[in-house]
C-alpha positions in Angstrom: 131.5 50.4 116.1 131.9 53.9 116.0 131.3 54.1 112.3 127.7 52.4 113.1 127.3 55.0 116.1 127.6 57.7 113.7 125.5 56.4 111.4 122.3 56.2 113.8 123.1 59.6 114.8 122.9 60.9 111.0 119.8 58.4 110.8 117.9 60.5 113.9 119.1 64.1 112.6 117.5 63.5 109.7 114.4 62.0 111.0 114.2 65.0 113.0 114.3 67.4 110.3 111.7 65.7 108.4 109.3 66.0 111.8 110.4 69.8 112.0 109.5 70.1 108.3 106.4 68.2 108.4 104.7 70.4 111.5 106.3 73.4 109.2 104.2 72.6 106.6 101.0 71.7 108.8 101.2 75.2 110.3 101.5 76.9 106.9 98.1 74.9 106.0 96.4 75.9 109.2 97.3 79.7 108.6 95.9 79.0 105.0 92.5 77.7 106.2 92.1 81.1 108.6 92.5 83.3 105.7 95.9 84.2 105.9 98.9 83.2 104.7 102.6 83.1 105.8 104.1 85.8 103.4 101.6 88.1 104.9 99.0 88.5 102.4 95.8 88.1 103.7 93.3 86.0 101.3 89.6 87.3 100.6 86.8 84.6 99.0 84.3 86.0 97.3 82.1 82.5 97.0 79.9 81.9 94.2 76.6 83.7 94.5 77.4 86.2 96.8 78.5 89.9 96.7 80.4 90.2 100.3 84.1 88.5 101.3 84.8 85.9 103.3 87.3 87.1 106.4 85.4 90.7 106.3 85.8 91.6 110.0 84.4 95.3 111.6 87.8 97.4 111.8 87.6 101.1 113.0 89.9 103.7 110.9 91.5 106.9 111.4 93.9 108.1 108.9 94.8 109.9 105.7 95.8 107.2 103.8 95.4 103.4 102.6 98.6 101.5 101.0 98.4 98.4 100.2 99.3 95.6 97.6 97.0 93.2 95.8 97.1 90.3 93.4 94.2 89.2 91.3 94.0 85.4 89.9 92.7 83.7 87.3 89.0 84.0 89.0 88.9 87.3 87.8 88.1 86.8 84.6 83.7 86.4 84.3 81.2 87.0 82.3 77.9 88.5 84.1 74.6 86.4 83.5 73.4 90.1 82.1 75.5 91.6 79.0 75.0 94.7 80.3 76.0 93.9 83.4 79.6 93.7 82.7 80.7 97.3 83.2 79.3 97.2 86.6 82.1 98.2 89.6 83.3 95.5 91.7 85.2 97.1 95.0 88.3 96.0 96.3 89.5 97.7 99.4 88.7 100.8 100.9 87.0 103.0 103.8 83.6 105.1 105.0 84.5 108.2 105.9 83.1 111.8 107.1 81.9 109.7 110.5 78.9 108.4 108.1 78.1 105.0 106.9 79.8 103.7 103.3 76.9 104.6 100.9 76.7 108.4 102.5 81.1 109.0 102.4 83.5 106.5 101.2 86.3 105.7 98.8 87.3 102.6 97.3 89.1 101.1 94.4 86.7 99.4 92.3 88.0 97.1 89.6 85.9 94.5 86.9 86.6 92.4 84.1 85.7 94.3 81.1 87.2 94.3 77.5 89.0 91.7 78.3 91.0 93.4 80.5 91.2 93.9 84.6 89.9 97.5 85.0 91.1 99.7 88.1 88.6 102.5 88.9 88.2 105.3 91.6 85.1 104.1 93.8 83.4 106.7 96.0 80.3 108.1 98.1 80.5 111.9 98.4 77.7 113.1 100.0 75.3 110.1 98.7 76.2 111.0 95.4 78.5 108.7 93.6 81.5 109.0 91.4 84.0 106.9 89.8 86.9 107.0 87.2 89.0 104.6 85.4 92.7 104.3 86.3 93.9 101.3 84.0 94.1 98.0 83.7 96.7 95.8 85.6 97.8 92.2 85.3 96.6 89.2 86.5 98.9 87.1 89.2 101.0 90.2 90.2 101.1 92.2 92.6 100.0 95.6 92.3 100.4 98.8 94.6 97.8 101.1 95.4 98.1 104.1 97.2 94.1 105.9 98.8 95.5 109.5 99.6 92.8 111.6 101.6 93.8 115.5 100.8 91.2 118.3 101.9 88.2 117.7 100.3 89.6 115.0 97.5 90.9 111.7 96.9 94.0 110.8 95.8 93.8 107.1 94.0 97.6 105.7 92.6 97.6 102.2 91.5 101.5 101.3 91.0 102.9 104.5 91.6 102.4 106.0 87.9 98.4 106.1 87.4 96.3 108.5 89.7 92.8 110.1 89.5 91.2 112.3 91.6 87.7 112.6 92.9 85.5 114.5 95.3 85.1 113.6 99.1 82.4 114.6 101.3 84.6 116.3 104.6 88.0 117.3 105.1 90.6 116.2 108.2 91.6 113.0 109.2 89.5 110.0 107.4 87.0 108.5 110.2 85.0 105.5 109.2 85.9 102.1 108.9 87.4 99.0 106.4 86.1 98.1 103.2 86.8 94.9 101.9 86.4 92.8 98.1 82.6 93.1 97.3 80.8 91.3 94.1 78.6 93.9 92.1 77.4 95.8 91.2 73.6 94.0 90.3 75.1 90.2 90.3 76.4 88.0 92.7 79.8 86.1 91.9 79.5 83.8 89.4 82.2 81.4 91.0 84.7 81.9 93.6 86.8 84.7 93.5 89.8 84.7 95.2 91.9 88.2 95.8 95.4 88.9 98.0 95.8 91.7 100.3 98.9 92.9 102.1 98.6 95.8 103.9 101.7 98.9 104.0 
């Protein structure tokens, strides 16, 4: 009798688990299906024939620096409709700055597909005039560090701690302007979706 008593007890434990596990698992695809996900990346769509992210919401900043991490996939890699389209600067993340709007003052990293290779560049606004300059290429499905330092009148771009370039910035004192998130182009939309990870530091 007892040895059936215990028996039902094990039975209902692990029925139990299998409830908590299941809900587990249904939260993780709910958090998924807002854009984020549970190891705190947050997950930008770029959907075919757009330029602009999905999950883009109007933040405010004020600071002297952007940290963050990224990981590219597999939808990286495209070929523009246009040959010569190919070299044109996507963006990845960034700020407007100088109190103006993005095409005035702004830094950004830009990145594209190019020689068969993921290409990291300086992206920015100084002024109205713009200015850009590779860093290096970086792998697909890892994550990569970048570091957006805003020093006096420069920018200070570090992907991964070992490549920087510097370029010219409209003001000086604190960055004021707000978020810039994954953009497609350059002249052509996305070609298909592409999907990019972003953890802020």
């Amino acid at each position: 009798m007892l040895h059936r008593i215990f028996l039902l007890f094990v039975v209902l434990a692990i029925v139990s688990c299998e409830k908590d596990t299941d809900i587990s698992v249904k939260s993780e695809a709910i958090e998924a299906k807002k854009g984020r996900t549970t190891d705190s990346y947050t997950t930008y769509v770029i959907r075919k024939g757009q330029h602009s992210s999905d999950n883009s919401p109007y933040k405010s900043l004020s600071t002297n620096s952007l940290k963050f991490e990224a990981i590219f996939d597999q939808s990286a890699v495209y070929q523009t409709e246009n040959a010569n389209n190919q070299a044109d600067i996507n963006k990845l993340y960034g700020m407007a700055d100088c109190s103006s709007l993005h095409q005035s003052n702004s830094a950004r990293f830009g990145w594209r597909w190019y020689n068969n290779k993921l290409e990291i560049l300086g992206y920015v606004y100084n002024n109205g005039t713009r200015h850009y300059k590779l860093i290096g290429a970086v792998e697909l499905n890892q994550p990569q560090r970048f570091e957006l330092l805003l020093d006096g009148n420069t920018y200070i771009f570090r992907v991964n701690g070992l490549s920087e370039v510097v370029l010219p910035r409209g003001c000086s004192g604190t960055g004021r302007g707000y978020r810039l998130y994954p953009y497609f182009g350059g002249d052509e939309v996305a070609p298909h979706d592409i999907t990019i990870k972003i953890k802020n530091l």
